[in-house]
C-alpha positions as CSV (number, residue, x, y, z in Angstrom):
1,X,-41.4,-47.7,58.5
2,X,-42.0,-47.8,62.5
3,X,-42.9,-45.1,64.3
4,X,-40.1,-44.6,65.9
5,X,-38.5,-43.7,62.9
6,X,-39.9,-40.6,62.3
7,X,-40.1,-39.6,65.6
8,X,-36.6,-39.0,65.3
9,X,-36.3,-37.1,62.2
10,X,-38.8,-34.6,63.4
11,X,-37.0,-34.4,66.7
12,X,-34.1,-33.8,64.6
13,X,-35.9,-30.5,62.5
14,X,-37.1,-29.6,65.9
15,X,-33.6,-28.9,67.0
16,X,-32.6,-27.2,64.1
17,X,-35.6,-24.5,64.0
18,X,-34.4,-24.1,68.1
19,X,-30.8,-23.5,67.3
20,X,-31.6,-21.9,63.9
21,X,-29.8,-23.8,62.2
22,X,-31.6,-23.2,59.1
23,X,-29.1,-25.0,56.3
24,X,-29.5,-28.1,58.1
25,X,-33.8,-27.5,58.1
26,X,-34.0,-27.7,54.6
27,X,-32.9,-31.2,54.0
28,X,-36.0,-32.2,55.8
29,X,-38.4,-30.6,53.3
30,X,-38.8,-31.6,50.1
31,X,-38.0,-29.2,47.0
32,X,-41.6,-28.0,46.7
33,X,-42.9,-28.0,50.3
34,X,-45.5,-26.0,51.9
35,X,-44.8,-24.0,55.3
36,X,-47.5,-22.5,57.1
37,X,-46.2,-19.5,58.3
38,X,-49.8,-18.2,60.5
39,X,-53.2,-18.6,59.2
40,X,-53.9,-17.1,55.9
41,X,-50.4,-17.2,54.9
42,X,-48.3,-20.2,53.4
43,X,-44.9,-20.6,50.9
44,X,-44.4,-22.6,49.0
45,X,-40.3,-24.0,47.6
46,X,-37.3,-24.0,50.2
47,X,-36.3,-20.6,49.1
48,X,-39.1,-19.2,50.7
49,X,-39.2,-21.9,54.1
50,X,-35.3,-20.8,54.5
51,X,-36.9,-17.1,54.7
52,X,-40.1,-17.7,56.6
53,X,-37.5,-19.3,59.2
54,X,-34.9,-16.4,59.4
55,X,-38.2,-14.3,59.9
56,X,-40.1,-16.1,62.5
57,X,-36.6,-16.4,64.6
58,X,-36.7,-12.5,64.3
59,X,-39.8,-12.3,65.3
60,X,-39.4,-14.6,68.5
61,X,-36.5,-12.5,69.6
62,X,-34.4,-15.6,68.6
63,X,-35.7,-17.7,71.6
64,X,-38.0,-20.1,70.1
65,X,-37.7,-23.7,71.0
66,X,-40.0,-26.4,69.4
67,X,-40.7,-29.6,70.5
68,X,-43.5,-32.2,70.1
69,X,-46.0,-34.3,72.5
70,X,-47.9,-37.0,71.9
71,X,-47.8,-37.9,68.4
72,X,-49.4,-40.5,66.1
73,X,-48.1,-41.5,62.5
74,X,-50.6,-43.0,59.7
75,X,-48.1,-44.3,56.7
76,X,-49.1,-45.6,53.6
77,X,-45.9,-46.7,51.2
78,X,-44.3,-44.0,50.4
79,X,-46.6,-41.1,52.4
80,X,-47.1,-40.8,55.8
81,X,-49.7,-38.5,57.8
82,X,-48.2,-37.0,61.6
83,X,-50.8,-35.6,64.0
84,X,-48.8,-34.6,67.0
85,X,-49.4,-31.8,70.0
86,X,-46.2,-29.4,69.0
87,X,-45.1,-27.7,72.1
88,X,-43.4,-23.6,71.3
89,X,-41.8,-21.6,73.8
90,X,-39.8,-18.2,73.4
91,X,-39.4,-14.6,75.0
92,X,-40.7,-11.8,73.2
93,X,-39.4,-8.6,72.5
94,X,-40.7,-7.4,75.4
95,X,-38.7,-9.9,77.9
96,X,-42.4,-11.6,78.3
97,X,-42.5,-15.2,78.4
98,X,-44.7,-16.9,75.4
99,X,-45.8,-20.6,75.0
100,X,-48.0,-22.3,73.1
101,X,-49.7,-25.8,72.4
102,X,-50.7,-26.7,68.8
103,X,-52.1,-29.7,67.4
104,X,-50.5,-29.8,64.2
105,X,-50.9,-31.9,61.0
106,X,-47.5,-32.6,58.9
107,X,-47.3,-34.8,55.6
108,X,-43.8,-36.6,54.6
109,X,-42.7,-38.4,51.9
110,X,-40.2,-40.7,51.3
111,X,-37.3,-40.0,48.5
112,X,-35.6,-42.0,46.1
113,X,-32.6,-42.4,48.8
114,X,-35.3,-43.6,51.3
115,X,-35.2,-40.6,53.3
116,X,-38.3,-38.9,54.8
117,X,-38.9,-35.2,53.8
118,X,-41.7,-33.2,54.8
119,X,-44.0,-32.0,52.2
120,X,-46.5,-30.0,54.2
121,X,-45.5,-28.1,58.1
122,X,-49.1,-27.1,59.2
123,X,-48.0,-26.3,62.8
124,X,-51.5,-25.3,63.0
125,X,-53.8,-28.0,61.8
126,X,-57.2,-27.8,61.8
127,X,-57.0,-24.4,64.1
128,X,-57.1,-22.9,60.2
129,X,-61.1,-24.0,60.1
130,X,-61.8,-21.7,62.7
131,X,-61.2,-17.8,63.0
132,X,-58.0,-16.8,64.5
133,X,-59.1,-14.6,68.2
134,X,-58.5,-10.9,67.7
135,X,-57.8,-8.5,70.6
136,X,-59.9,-5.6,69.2
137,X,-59.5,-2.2,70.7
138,X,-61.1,1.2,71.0
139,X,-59.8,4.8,70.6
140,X,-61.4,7.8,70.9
141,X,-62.9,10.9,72.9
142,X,-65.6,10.9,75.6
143,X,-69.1,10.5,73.8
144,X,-67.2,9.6,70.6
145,X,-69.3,5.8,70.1
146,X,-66.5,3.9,71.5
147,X,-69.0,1.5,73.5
148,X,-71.7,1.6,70.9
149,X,-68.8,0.2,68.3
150,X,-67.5,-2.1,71.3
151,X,-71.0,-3.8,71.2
152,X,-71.4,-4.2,67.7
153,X,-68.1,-6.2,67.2
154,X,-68.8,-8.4,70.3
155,X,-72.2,-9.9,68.1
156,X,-69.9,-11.9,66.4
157,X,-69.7,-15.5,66.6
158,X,-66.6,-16.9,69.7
159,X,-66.3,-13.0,70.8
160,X,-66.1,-11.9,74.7
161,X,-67.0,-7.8,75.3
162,X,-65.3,-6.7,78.7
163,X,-66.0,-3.1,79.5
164,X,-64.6,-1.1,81.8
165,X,-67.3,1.1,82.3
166,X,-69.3,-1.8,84.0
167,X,-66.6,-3.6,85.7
168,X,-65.6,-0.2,87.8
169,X,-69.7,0.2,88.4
170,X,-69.7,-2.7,90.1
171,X,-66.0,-3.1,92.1
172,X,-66.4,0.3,93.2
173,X,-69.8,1.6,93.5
174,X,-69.3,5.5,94.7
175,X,-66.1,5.0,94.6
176,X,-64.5,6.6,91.7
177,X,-65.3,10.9,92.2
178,X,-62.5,12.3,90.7
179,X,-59.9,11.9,88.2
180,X,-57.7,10.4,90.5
181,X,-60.0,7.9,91.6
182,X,-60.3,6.4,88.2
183,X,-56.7,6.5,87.4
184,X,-56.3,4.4,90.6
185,X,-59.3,1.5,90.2
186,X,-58.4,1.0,86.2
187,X,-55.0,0.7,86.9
188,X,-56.4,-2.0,89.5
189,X,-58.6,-3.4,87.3
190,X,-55.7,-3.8,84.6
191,X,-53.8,-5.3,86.4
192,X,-56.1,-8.0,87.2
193,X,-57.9,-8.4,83.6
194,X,-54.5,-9.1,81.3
195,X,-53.8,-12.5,82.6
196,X,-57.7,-13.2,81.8
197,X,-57.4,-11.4,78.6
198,X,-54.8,-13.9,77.9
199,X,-56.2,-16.7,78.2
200,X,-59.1,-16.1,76.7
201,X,-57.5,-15.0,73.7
202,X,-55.1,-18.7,74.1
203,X,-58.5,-20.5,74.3
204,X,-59.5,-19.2,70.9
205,X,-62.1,-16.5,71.9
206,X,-61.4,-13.3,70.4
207,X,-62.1,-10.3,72.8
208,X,-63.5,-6.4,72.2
209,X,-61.8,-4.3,75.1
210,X,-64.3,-1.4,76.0
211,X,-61.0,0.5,77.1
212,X,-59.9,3.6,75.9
213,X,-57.2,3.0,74.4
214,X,-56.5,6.9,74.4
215,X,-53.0,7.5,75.6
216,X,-49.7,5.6,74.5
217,X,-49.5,4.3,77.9
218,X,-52.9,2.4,78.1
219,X,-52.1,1.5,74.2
220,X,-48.7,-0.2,75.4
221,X,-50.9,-2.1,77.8
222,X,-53.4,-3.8,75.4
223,X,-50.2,-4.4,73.3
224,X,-48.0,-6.2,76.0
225,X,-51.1,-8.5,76.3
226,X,-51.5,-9.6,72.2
227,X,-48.1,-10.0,72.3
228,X,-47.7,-11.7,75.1
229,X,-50.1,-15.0,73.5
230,X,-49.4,-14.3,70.0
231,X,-53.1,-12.9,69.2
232,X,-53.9,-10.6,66.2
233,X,-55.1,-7.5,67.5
234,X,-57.2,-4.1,66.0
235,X,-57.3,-0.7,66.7
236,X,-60.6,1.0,66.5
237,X,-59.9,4.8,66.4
238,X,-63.2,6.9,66.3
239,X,-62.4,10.2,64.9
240,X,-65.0,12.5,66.0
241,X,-65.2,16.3,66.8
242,X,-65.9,17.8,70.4
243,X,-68.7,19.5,69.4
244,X,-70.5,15.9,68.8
245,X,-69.2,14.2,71.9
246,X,-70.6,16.6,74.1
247,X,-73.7,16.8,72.2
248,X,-74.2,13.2,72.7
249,X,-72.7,13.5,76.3
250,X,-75.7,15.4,76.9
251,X,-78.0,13.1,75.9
252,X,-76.2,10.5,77.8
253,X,-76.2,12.2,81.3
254,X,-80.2,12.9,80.7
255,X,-81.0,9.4,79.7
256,X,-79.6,8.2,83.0
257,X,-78.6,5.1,81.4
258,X,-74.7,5.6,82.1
259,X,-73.2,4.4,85.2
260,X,-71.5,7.6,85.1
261,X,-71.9,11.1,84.3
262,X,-69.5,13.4,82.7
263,X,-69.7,17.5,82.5
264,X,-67.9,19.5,80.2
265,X,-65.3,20.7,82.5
266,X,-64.4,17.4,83.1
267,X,-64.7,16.6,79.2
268,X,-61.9,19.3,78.8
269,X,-59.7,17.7,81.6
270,X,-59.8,14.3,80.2
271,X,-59.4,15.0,76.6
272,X,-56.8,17.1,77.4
273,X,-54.8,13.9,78.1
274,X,-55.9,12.2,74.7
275,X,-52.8,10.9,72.4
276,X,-54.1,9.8,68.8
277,X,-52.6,6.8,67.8
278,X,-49.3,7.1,65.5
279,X,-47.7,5.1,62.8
280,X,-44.7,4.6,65.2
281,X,-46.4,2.7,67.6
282,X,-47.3,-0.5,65.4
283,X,-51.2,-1.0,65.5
284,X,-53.2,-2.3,62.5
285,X,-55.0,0.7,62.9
286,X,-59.1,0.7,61.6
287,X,-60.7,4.6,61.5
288,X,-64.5,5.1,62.0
């Protein structure tokens, strides 16, 4: 076997999975292959790779295109090991652009007729030893533990806490007096962090937002940035009753230990803009 040879008949798969030309995939695989799909979930038989397929191309807005980098084949008789760097690129739902560099493993085997069929499509490799990054976010009122909860997630291992709270202390000391003030610097402040976000989340760091995630708008904004790299994401809603926010709000504003304090009047005004999350939006939804 050179090389060369099967450099072509995974160029060849390649350009069936981009024109989804799924038919033609499955004489590449053999009858009991394994596909993994994302971490944590594989099939098995070309049944289920012939449906993983049709989903995946759903899920890429039918835009994906695969090809490979540099790639190095180990072959022994009848089996042969690929490592190569699989390049993916597709728009998302959203019209967002989305690529993505893998080093993947893939085993093939050669049949009876000489061909060479893949027995196992880890697009992955060993990315499944590690913890996939997770975009986790927070919901809930004023006082409601949001940032407490923010903190404890960010102690575990390859996790990156951002808060907003001390990113707007610091841009714009004295700056933010009103409402509108800190509808104007967040939205500022947004708009630099989600490229950031991004690539943190690319480079395999997961990342606790200490946002609130509080109104559809500012969910759709956390969205449009796991989407945007493929991350898995969390929704942290804090279900808690006014009587115990403002209790611990007073506490807060006496312990001086908040860059900012917060009265009841303005309590009322900014909870009177709070949006649960719903069904219909689409979050993996975790309540506290």
């Amino acid at each position: 076997m050179s090389q060369h040879e099967l450099e072509q008949v995974i160029a060849a798969a390649d350009l069936a999975i981009t024109r989804e030309d799924f038919d033609d995939l499955m004489r590449f695989y053999t009858e009991d292959a394994t596909l993994v799909v994302r971490p944590g979930l594989n099939v098995k038989g070309a049944s289920q790779i012939r449906s993983a397929f049709d989903a995946i191309a759903k899920y890429f807005n039918h835009s994906l295109e695969v090809t490979q980098g540099d790639m190095q084949v180990f072959a022994s008789d009848d089996t042969a090991l690929v490592v190569a760097r699989t390049l993916l690129n597709a728009k998302l739902e959203s019209g967002a652009p989305w690529s993505e560099e893998r080093l993947a493993t893939y085993v093939f085997r050669r049949d009876a007729a000489g061909a060479w069929r893949c027995a196992v499509d880890n697009s992955y490799g060993t990315d499944l030893l590690n913890p996939a990054p997770v975009l986790h976010l927070v919901c809930g009122k004023i006082g409601s533990g949001k940032s407490t909860l923010a903190q404890q997630l960010a102690r575990r291992a390859k996790t990156v806490l951002i808060s907003e709270d001390a990113w707007l202390a610091k841009l714009y000391p004295g700056a933010i007096l009103t409402l509108a003030d800190y509808v104007r610097c967040t939205g500022l402040l947004r708009s630099v962090l989600d490229q950031h976000i991004q690539d943190l989340l690319r480079a395999g760091l997961s990342v606790v937002l200490d946002f609130p995630a509080n109104t559809p708008a500012s969910r759709q904004w956390a969205k449009a940035i796991f989407e945007a790299c493929g991350a898995a994401h969390q929704l942290h809603y804090l279900e808690v009753s006014d009587e115990l926010c403002k209790a611990r709000l007073h506490a807060r504003n006496q312990s001086g230990t908040h860059p900012y304090e917060v009265s009841d009047t303005e309590y009322d005004l900014i909870t009177s803009y709070f949006v649960p999350p719903a069904d219909e939006e689409g979050f993996v939804l975790l309540l506290h």
